[in-house]
C-alpha positions in Angstrom: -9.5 16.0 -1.8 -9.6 14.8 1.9 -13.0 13.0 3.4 -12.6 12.1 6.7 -15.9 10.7 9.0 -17.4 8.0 11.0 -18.9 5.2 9.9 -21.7 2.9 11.7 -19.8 -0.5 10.2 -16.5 -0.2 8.4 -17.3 -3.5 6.3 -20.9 -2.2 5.1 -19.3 1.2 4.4 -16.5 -0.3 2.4 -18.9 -2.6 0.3 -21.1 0.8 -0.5 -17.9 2.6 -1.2 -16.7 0.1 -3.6 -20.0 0.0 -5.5 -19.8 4.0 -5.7 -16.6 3.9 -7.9 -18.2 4.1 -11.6 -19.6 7.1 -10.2 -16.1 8.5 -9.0 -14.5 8.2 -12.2 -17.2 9.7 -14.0 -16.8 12.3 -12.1 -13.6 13.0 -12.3 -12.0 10.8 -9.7 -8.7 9.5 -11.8 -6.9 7.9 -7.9 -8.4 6.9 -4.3 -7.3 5.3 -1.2 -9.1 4.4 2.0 -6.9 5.0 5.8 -8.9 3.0 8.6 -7.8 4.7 11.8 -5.7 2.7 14.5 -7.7 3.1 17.4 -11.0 3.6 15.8 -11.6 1.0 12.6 -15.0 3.1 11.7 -13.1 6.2 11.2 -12.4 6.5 7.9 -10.2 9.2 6.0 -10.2 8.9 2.1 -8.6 10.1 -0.7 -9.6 11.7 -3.8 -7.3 12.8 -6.8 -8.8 15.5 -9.4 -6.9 17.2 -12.1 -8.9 20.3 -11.1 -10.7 21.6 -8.1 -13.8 22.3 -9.7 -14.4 18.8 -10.5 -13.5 18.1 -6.8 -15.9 20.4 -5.3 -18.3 19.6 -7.7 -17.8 16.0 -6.8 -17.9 16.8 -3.1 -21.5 18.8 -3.5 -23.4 16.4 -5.6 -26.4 15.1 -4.1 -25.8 11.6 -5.5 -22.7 11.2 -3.1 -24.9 12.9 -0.1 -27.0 10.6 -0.4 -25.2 7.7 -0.8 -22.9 8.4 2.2 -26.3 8.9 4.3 -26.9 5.2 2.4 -23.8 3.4 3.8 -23.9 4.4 7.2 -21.8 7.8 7.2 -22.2 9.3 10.8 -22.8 13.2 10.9 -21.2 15.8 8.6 -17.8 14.5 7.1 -14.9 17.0 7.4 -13.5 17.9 3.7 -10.6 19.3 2.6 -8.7 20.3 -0.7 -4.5 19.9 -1.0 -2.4 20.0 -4.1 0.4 17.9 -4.6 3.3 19.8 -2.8 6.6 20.5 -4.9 9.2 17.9 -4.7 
């Protein structure tokens, strides 16, 4: 799963994120990564790995993540998007 939005302040945003991950992996998250973009340090694209997509897009609908995005200074309506691994 793909997250990518603005944030007010990158640092504030990361220090929320950080304290959001017992919540990930109970949830379902099992990897993550954080991409700042090069022009913009407040855009912020992150990386979720699920062993299924119903965990994802359960994930990505709880209200406890709404909420704490809204918390940590998320800007507007973050564009999602679900990938598989392609074949090697």
């Amino acid at each position: 799963m793909f997250v990518r939005h603005d944030v007010a302040d990158y640092s504030v945003w990361k220090k929320g994120y950080d304290g959001f991950s017992s919540y990930q992996k109970s949830h379902g998250v099992f990897s993550q990564s954080v991409w700042q973009s090069i022009e913009n340090p407040n855009e912020v694209t992150v990386i979720h790995d699920f062993h299924s997509i119903e965990k994802a897009k359960s994930f990505a609908n709880s209200q406890e993540l709404k909420e704490t995005m809204k918390k940590i200074g998320v800007k507007g309506t973050p564009q999602i998007w679900y990938t598989n691994k392609g074949a090697k």
